[in-house]
C-alpha positions, 0 to 999 in steps of 0.5 A: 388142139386135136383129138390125138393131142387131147387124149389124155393116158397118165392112167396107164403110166404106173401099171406095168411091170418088167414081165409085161411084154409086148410081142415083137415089140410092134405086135404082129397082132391087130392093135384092136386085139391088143390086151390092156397089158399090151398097150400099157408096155407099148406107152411105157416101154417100148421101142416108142416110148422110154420112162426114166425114174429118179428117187428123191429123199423127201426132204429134198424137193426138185426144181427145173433150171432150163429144163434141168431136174436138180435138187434145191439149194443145200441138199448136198449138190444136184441130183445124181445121174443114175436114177438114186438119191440119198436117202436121210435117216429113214425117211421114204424116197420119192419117186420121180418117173417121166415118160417120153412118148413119140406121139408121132409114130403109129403104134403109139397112135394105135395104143392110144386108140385101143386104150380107149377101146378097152376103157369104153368096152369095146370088144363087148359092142355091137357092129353098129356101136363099134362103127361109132367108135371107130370114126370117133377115133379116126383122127387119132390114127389120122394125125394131121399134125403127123404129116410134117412134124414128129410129135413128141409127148411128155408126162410124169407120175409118181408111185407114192407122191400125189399131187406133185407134177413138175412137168405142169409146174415147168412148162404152164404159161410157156411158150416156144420161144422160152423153150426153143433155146435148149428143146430139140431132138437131134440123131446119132449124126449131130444133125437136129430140130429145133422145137417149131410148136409147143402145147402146154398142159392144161391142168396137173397130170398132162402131158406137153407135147413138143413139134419138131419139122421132118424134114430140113431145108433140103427135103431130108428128114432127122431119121433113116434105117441107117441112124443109130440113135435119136436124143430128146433133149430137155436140159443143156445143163446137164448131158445125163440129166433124167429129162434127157431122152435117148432111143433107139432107132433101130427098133423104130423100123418097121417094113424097112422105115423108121416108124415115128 
């Protein structure tokens, strides 16, 4: 695994709120003056990056079925589809919030790097200890991987429910061919890909990243200016599951490309 797919952000999942904006989504700003509240919009919610939430009553616990969050048996039937479960007598609900990330795309590469900037002092530094820094980095930015796939990154968290994490419980010991039957990204036109390379998570609280090839057998890749639409899918159970993913592509452009 490389650098890029090692660093490791679940500290910033559940730091921001709706006032938290990052300007021009993409920011005209250098990412290297970007503020911790830009980086935390930018890998949370962003034109890159979407987080979905389901509220679960705490006696109700969760379960995967080929990637499908549902509730268990005898808890009055699946979870429902607009991020609300019912709450029995007045126990608290739990939150469930997973995190897409298109790990492939600049700007979140450019967030990543910043977040271990700001986490190491950066600004404070002298020239010669940023110049250590920044080649430490440059296989964040770089990317190998990046070339000839598109990255995809999902993680979990909870607001107020420690040591819980479905996405390690679903995906350890997995592989891609137990994952590729219902795990593909796919545009607006119905033309997808399907998964080609699959990392796990190593411990409780990472994320599991998911390659996907850019291009077909004719040279095209998924994506363009003129699509509308890209959806990670995660169930094929259930269309609106919460591990269903979709984004829009028209925020994704910038100069005149799809950035991912």
């Amino acid at each position: 695994m490389s650098l890029f797919l090692s660093v490791a952000i679940s500290a910033v999942i559940f730091n921001f709120g709706p006032g938290m904006l990052l300007q021009n989504e993409g920011s005209s700003r250098p990412y290297k003056e970007w503020t911790k509240q830009d980086v935390t919009r930018l890998l949370n919610d962003s034109p890159w990056a979407k987080t979905q939430t389901v509220r679960i009553a705490a006696k109700r616990q969760m379960r995967s079925v080929a990637g499908q969050v549902s509730a268990t048996p005898g808890s009055e039937g699946p979870l429902p589809t607009d991020g609300k479960a019912a709450l029995g007598g007045a126990e608290e609900a739990i939150d469930y919030s997973f995190t897409v990330r298109l790990r492939s795309a600049l700007p979140i590469r450019e967030a990543i790097v910043r977040l271990v900037q700001l986490d190491a002092n950066y600004d404070r530094m002298q020239a010669t200890e940023k110049k250590s820094l920044d080649a430490q980095t440059r296989e964040l930015l770089g990317c190998l991987e990046c070339v000839d796939h598109y990255v995809i990154s999902v993680g979990f968290g909870s607001t107020n429910s420690q040591g819980v994490d479905p996405i390690y419980n679903w995906f350890r010991g997995q592989s891609v061919e137990s994952l590729k039957k219902y795990i593909y990204i796919q545009n607006d036109r119905g033309d997808r890909r399907d998964l080609a390379a699959f990392i796990s998570p190593r411990v409780p609280g990472d994320e599991a990243f998911f390659l996907f090839a850019r291009k077909d057998k004719q040279g095209k890749p998924l994506l363009n200016v003129d699509h509308k639409k890209l959806l990670f899918r995660m169930s094929d159970a259930n269309a609106n599951s919460v591990t269903n993913f979709n984004l829009d592509v028209s925020r994704m452009v910038v100069n005149g490309r799809v950035e991912f």
